[in-house]
C-alpha positions in Angstrom: 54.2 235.3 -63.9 55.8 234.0 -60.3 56.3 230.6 -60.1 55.2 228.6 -56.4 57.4 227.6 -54.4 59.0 224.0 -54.9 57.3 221.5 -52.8 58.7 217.8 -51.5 57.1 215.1 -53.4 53.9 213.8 -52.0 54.4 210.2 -49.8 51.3 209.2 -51.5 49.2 210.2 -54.7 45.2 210.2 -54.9 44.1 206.9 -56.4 44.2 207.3 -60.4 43.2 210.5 -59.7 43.2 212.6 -63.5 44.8 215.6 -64.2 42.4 216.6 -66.4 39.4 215.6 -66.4 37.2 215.0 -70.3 34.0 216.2 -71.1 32.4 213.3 -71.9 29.6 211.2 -70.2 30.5 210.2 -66.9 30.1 206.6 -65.6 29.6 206.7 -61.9 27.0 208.5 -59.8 28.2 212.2 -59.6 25.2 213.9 -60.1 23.5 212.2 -58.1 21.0 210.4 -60.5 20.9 207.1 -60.1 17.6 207.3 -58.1 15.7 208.5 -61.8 17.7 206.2 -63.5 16.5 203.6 -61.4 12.4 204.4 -61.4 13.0 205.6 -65.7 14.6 202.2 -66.5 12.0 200.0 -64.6 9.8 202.2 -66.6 11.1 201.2 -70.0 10.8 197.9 -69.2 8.1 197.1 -67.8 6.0 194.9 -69.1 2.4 197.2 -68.6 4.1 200.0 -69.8 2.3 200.8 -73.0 4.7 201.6 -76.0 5.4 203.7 -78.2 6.9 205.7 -75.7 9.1 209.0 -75.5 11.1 210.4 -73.1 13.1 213.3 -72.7 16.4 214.4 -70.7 16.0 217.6 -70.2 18.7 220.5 -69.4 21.4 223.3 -70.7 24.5 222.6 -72.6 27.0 220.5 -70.2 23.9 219.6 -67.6 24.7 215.7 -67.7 22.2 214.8 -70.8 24.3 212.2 -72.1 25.6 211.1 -68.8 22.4 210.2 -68.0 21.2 208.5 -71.3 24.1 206.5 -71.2 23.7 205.2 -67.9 19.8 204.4 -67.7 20.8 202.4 -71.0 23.2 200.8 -69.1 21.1 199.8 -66.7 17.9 199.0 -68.7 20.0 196.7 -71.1 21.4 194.7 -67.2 17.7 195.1 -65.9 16.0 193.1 -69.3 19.1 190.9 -69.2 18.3 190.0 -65.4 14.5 189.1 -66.2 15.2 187.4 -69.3 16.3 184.4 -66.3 13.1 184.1 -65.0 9.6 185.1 -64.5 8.9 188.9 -63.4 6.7 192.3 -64.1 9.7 193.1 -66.6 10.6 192.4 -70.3 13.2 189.7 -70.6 14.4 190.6 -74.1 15.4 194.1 -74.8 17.4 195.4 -77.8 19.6 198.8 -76.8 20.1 201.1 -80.4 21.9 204.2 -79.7 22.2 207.1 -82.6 24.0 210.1 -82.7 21.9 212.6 -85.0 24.9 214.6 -85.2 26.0 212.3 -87.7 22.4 210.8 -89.3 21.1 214.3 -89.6 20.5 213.4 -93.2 18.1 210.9 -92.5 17.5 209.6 -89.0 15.4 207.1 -89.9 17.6 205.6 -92.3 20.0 205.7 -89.6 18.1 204.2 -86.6 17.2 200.9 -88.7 20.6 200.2 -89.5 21.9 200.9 -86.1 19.1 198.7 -85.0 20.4 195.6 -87.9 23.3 195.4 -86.5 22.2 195.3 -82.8 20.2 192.6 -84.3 22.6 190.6 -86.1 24.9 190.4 -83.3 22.4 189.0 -80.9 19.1 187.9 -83.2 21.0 186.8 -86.4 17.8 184.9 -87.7 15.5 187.8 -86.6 18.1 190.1 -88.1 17.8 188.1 -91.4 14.6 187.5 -91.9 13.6 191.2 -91.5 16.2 192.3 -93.8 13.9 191.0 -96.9 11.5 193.7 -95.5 14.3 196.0 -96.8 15.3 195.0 -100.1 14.5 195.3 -103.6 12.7 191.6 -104.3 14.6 191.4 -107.3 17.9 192.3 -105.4 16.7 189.6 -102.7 16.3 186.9 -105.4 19.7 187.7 -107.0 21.1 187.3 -103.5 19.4 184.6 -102.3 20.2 182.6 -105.6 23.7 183.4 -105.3 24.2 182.4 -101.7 22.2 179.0 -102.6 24.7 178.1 -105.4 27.4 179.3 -102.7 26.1 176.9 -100.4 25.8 174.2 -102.8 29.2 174.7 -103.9 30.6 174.3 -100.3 28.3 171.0 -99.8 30.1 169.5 -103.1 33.6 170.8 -101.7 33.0 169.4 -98.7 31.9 165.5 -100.1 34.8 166.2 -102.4 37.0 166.6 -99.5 34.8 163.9 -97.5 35.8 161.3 -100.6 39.0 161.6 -100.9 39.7 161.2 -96.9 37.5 158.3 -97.1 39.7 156.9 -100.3 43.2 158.0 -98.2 41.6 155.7 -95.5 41.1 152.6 -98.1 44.7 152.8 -99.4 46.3 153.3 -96.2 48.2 150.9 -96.2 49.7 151.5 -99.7 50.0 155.2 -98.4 52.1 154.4 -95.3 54.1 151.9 -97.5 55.2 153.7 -100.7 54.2 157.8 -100.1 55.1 158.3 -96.4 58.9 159.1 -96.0 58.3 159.4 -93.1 57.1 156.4 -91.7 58.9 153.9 -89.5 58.9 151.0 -92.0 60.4 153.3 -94.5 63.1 154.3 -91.8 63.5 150.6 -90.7 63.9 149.5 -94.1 66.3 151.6 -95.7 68.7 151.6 -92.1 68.8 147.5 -93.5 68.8 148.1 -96.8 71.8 146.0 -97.8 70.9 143.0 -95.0 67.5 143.3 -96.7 69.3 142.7 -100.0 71.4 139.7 -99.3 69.1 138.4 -98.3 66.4 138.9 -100.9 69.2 137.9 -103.8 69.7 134.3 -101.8 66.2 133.5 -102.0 66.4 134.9 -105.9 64.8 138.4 -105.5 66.3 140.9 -108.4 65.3 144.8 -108.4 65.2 147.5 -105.5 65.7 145.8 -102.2 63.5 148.4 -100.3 60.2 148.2 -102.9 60.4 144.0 -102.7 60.5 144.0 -99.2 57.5 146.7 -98.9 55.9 144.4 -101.2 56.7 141.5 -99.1 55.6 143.3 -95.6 52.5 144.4 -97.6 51.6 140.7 -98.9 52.2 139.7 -95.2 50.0 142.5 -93.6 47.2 141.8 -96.0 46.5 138.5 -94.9 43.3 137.7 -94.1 43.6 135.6 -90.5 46.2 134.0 -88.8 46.0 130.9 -90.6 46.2 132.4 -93.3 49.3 134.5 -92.2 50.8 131.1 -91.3 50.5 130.0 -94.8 51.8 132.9 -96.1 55.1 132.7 -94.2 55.1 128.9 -94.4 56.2 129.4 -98.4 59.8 131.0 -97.5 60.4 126.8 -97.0 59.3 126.2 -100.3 58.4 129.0 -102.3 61.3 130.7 -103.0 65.1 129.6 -104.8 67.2 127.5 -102.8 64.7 126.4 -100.5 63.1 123.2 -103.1 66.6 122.2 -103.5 66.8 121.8 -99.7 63.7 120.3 -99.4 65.0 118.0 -101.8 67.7 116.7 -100.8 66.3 116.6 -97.5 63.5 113.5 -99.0 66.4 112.2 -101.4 68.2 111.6 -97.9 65.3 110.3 -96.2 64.4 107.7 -99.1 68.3 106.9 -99.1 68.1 106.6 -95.2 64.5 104.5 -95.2 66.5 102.0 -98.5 69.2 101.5 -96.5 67.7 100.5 -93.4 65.3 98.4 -95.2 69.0 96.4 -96.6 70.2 95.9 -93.2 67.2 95.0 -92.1 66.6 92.1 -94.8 70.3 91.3 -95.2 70.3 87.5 -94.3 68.2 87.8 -97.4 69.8 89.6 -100.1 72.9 87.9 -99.2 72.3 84.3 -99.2 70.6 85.0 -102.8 73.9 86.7 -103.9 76.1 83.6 -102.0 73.2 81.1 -104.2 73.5 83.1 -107.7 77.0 82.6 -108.3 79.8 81.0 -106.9 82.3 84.0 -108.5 80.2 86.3 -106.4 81.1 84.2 -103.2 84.4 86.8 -102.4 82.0 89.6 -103.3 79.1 88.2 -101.1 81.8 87.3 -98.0 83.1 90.8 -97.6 79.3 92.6 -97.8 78.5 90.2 -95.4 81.6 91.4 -93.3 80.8 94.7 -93.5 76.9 94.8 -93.0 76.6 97.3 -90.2 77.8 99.9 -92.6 74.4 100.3 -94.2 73.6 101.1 -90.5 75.9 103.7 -90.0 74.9 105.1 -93.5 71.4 105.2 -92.9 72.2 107.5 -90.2 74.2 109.6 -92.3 71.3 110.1 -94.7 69.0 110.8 -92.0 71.2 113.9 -90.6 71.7 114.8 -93.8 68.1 115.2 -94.3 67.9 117.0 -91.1 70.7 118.8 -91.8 68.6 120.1 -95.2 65.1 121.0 -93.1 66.9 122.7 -90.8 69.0 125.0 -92.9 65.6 125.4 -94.8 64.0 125.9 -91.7 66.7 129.0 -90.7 66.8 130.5 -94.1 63.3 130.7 -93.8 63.1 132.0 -90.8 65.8 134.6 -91.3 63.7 135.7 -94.3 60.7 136.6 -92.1 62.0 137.8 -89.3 62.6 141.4 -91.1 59.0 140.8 -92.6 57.3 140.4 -89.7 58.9 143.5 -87.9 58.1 145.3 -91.0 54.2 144.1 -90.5 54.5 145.3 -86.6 55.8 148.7 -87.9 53.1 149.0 -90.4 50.7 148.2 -87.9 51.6 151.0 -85.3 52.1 153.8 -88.5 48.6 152.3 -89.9 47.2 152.6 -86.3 48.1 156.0 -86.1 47.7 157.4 -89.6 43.9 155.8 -89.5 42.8 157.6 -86.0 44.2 161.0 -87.9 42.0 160.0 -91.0 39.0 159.0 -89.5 38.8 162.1 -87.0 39.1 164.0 -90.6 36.3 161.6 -92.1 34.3 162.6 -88.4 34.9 165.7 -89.0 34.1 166.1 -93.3 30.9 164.1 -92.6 29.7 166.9 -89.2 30.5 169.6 -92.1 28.5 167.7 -94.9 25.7 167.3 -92.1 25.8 171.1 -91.3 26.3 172.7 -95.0 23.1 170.2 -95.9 21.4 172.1 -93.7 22.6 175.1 -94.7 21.7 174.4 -98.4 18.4 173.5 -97.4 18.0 176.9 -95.5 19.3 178.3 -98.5 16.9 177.3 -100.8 13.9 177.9 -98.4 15.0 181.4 -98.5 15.0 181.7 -102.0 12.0 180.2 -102.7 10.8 183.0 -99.9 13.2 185.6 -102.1 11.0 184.0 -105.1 7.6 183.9 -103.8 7.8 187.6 -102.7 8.9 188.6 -106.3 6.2 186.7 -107.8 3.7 188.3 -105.3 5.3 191.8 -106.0 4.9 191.6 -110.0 1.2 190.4 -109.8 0.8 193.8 -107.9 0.0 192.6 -104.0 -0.2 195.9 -102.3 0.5 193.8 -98.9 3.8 192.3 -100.3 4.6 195.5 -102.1 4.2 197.2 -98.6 6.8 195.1 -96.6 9.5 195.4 -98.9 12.2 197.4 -100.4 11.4 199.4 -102.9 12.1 202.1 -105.1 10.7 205.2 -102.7 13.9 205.6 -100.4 15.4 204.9 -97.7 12.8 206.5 -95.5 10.4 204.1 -96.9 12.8 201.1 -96.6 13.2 201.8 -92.8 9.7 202.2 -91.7 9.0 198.6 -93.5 12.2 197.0 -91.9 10.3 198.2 -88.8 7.1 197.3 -89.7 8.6 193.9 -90.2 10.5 193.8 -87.2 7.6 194.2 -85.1 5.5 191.9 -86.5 8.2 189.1 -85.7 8.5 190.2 -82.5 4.6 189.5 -82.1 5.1 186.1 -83.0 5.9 184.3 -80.0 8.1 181.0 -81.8 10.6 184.1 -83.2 13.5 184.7 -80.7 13.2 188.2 -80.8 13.6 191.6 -78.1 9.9 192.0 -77.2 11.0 195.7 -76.6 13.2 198.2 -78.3 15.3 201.2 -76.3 16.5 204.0 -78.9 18.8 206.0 -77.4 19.3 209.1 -79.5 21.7 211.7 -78.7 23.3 214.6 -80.5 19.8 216.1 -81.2 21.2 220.0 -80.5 23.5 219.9 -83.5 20.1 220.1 -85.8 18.1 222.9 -86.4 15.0 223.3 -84.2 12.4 222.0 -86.5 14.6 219.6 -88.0 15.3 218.2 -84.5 11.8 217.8 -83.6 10.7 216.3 -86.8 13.5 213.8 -86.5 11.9 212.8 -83.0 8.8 212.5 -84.3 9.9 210.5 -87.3 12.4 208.1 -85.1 9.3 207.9 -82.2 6.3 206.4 -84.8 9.2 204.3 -86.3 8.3 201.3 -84.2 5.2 200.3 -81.8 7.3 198.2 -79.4 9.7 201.1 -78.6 10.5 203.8 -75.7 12.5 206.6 -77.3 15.2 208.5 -75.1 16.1 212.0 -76.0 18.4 214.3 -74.7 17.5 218.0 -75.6 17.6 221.8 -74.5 13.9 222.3 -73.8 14.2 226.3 -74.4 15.2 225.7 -77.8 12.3 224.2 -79.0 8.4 224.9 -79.8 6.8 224.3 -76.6 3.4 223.3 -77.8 5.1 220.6 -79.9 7.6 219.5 -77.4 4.8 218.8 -75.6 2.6 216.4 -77.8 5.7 214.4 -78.8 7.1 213.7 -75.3 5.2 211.9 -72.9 7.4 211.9 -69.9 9.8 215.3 -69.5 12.5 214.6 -66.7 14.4 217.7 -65.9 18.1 216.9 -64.6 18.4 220.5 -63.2 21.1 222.8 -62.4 24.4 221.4 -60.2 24.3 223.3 -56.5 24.5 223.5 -53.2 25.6 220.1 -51.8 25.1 218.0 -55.7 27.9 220.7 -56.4 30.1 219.9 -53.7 29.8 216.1 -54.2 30.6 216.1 -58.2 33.5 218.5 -57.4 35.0 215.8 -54.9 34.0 213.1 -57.3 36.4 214.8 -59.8 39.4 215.8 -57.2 39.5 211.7 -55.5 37.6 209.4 -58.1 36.5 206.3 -56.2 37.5 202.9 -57.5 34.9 201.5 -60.1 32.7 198.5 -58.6 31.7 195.7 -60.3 28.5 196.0 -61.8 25.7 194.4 -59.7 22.6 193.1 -62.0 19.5 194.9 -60.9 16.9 193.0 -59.3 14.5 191.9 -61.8 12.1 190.2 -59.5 9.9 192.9 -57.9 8.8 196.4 -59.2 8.2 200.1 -57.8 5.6 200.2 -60.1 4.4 197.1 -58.1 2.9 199.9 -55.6 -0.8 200.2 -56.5 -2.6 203.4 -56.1 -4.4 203.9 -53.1 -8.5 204.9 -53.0 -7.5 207.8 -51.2 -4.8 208.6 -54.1 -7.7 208.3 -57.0 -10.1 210.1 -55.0 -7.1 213.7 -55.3 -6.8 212.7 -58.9 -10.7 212.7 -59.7 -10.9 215.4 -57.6 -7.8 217.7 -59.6 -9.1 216.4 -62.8 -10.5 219.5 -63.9 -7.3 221.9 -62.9 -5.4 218.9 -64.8 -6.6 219.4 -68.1 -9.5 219.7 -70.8 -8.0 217.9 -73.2 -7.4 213.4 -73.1 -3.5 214.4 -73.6 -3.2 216.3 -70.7 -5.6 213.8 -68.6 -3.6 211.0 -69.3 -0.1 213.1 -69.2 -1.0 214.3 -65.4 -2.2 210.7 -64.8 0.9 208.6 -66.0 3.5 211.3 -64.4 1.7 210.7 -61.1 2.3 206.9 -61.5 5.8 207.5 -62.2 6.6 210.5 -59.7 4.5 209.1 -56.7 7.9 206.8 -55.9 10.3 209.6 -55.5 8.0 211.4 -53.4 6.4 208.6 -50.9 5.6 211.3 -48.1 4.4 214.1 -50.1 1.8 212.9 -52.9 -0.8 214.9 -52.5 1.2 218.0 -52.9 3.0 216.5 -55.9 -0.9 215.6 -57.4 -1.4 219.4 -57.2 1.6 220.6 -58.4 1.1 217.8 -61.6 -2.2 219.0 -62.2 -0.9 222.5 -62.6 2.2 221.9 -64.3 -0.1 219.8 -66.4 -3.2 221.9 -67.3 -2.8 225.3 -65.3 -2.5 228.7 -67.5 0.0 231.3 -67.2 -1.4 232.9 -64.5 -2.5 229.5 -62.5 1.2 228.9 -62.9 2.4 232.1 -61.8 0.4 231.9 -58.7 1.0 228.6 -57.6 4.8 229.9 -58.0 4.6 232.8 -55.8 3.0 230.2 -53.1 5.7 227.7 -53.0 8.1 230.9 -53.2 6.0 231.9 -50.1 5.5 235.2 -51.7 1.4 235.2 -50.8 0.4 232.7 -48.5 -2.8 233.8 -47.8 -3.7 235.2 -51.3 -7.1 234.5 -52.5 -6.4 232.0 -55.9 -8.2 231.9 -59.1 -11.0 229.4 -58.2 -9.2 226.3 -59.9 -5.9 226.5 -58.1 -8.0 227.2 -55.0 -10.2 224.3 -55.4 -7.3 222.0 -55.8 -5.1 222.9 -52.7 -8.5 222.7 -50.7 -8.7 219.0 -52.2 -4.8 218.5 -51.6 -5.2 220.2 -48.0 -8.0 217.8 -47.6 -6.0 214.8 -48.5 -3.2 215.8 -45.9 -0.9 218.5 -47.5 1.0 220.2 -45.6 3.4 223.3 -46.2 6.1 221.8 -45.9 4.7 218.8 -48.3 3.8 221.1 -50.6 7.7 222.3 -51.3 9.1 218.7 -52.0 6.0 217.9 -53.9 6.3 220.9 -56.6 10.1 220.2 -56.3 9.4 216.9 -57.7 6.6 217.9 -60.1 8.7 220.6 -61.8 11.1 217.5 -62.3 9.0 216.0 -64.5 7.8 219.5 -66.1 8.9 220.8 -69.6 9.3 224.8 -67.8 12.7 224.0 -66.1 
């Protein structure tokens, strides 16, 4: 093997181009499909479009099946969750279930409902819950539903538990902050002061911790009622405490010493002729009193600084006593302040909890007296009840009453529910041929509200029962000519991904009524159509839907329907060798004849008639 020849490095590189390329389901446009994806997924939801519906993807291994299932899922899950903001022809609420039989070959159904649960539960939990009884053993569902009532109840009692003792925490906050918070600024205050706070403490005859007293202190001082009553409370450091009576004390004995005194100079004249009068030995005694007299006014002054003297050293022991109190009732105030937001956003909080877990006890015990009721109804032998539940037949059984269940909910408007299911099943080639088709049939009668999308290699399968369990057959066709060329350069320079652009949810294709002219063909082609209502109504409904991709060219594609519909081999074979141009003037059985005279009629031309059976075989189960 020769090696190339080295190269310079590229300047520039294509964009995120890979160098190798998966085989897995595409997500842009490569194939060119977005045009079916478009009119199929307006199909699906539609709100006209009778269900139970099934539709296949039809192609050989490595065709784009799964690209394509993928992406009309896609865009029917953005084109229900457009409409579900306002009024339009389309459903507003549609649940997406994708299954791989590949790996629920076992038992699809099975499978498919609880796929479908958890869709559910993620989007419709009460929807998802209340159908879930539909698929349990009563007896189970009591067990369960008793359980997750005492649960409930449990949590509700935890809760006012909890509730309680925040509650209590917010009563003894003060105490809290005083003597369990290390924390707290008092504490810190208090202990950077300890020995000030204990001097002064043992003055006024405090024994014992010096940090606990003056807690006790700041706590007597912060429980005060009003401000009066906080005056009176710091009003007994001048009495209440030791040194401060004996100050008080001799503060009056100097006042009554002070008023006596003055009251003796006052009436000296007095007091002193009666001691001059009551004895002439007192005479010396009464001369020299009477000498000195204005002493008693210079003591009475004394006295009365003295007994200032007291008051005010009462006054500023006092005072230096409360000054550390009453910062100590500021600190507690701002720790209080703050500890009581915390605790009642807690109590806000434990009661929003008790509120909600009431609520969920009372839910609780409305289920199980539902769990209960359905028990009861099951063991007096109601064949209704007994049909909507869970029991002892298999998980076949269990799925077809979960969806049973499930759309009965959905018919009741006050449920918020999908009013239209999409199961997207894939994977159906790695079963057997029969066991494919049967697993189709079982997953397509599972629910009344629901379009089934299967992806499938027609020739692999019974053709006569292909074509009574699929309504509409779309044909994604083999990649040439210029679809070739584009998904090659898709591959070699991969275009940056856009953002996903909602569908418009407003308007409809299928808004496009048939024309008189348009019923008039399929009255007409009626009898090349079909003989059976199946094939009626198949040629009828793929006209509806294959009429928009074909806008100037419906009356050829009304032929070709009819005979892709209803014609025989040999109706078939013909009709082929005309569009192949094989026999353009051959003389036609008279069925086939009488229909391109009515097509001719309606204006079909040749060239119509190519891009009309182009279309038709589209929607064909041949290929």
């Amino acid at each position: 093997m020769t090696l190339a020849p080295k190269q310079e490095p590229q300047t520039e590189s294509p964009l995120d181009a890979p160098v190798f390329v998966t085989d897995a389901p595409a997500r842009a446009d490569a194939l060119g499909q977005d045009g079916a994806i478009r009119l199929i997924a307006e199909l699906i939801c539609h709100k006209r479009a009778e269900t139970p519906l099934t539709i296949a993807a039809l192609g050989p291994p490595g065709a784009g099946k799964s690209t394509f299932l993928s992406r009309l899922a896609t865009r029917a899950a953005q084109l229900g969750e457009a409409s579900a903001k306002g009024a339009g022809p389309f459903v507003g609420r549609l649940a997406v279930v994708k299954l791989d039989l590949a790996r629920a070959a076992e038992d699809p159904e099975a499978a498919l409902a609880g796929a479908t649960a958890d869709v559910l539960a993620r989007h419709w939990p009460a929807l998802a819950s209340e159908a879930a009884h539909s698929a349990r053993d009563p007896r189970h569902a009591v067990r369960e539903a008793a359980e997750a009532n005492a649960a409930a109840r449990r949590r509700l009692e935890d809760e006012r538990r909890a509730l309680d003792d925040v509650e209590g925490r917010n009563a003894r906050i003060v105490e809290t902050v005083l003597y369990e918070s290390g924390g707290a600024r008092i504490d810190s205050y208090a202990r950077a002061r300890r020995g000030e706070l204990d001097a002064r403490q043992r003055a006024f005859g405090f024994s014992g911790d010096p940090i606990d007293t003056y807690k006790d202190l700041v706590r007597d001082m912060a429980g005060a009622g009003g401000l009066a009553q906080k005056a009176l409370i710091g009003a007994r450091a001048l009495w209440a405490f030791r040194g401060q009576g004996r100050l008080l004390f001799l503060a009056a004995l100097a006042f009554v010493a002070a008023w006596a005194l003055g009251h003796a100079f006052e009436a000296r004249a007095g007091w002193i002729g009666w001691l001059r009068a009551s004895s002439e030995q007192m005479a010396p005694a009464t001369a020299w009193i009477e000498a000195h007299a204005n002493w008693l006014a210079s003591l009475r002054s004394l006295a009365i600084f003295a007994g200032l003297a007291a008051l005010a050293i009462n006054v500023l022991r006092a005072v230096r006593f409360m000054r550390p109190i009453m910062r100590g009732v500021a600190l507690l105030q701002d720790d209080v302040e703050t500890r009581r937001r915390d605790l009642e956003s807690l109590v806000a909080h434990h009661a929003r909890r008790v509120e909600t877990l009431s609520d969920e006890v009372d839910g609780a015990s409305r289920r199980l007296e539902d769990a209960e009721r359905r028990a009861g109804a099951m063991a007096t032998g109601s064949t209704e009840t007994k049909a909507s539940l869970f029991g002892a037949a298999g998980a076949t059984t269990s799925a077809r009453a979960y969806f049973a269940r499930l759309d009965a909910l959905a018919a009741d408007a006050k449920w918020d529910a999908p009013r239209r299911f999409l199961f997207v099943v894939d994977g159906l080639d790695a079963l057997t041929p029969s066991a494919g088709l049967d697993a189709v049939a079982h997953i397509a009668s599972l629910s009344h509200r629901a379009v089934t999308l299967v992806a499938l290699e027609a020739q692999r399968y019974d053709a006569a029962r292909l074509d009574r369990l699929v309504q509409i057959p779309l044909q994604l066709g083999a990649i040439a000519g210029d679809r070739a060329r584009h998904f090659v350069s898709a591959l070699l320079a991969p275009k940056t991904a856009k953002p996903a652009i909602f569908p418009e949810a407003t308007a409809s294709l299928f808004d496009d009524a048939l024309q008189e002219n348009e019923t008039k063909l399929l009255g007409e082609l009626a009898p090349l159509a079909g003989d059976s209502p199946r094939a009626l109504k198949r040629f009828v409904n793929l006209y509806r839907l294959a009429r928009h991709a074909a806008p100037q060219a419906r009356a050829a594609l009304a032929l070709a329907l009819a005979i892709e519909t209803g014609g025989d081999a040999a109706e078939k074979k013909a009709f082929d060798a005309l569009i192949a141009a094989e026999a353009p003037e051959a003389v036609y059985e008279t069925r086939v004849q009488a229909g391109l005279d009515a097509a001719r009629a309606a204006g079909m031309t040749p060239e119509t008639l190519v891009n009309g059976a182009r279309i038709a075989r589209a929607f064909s189960l041949r290929g």
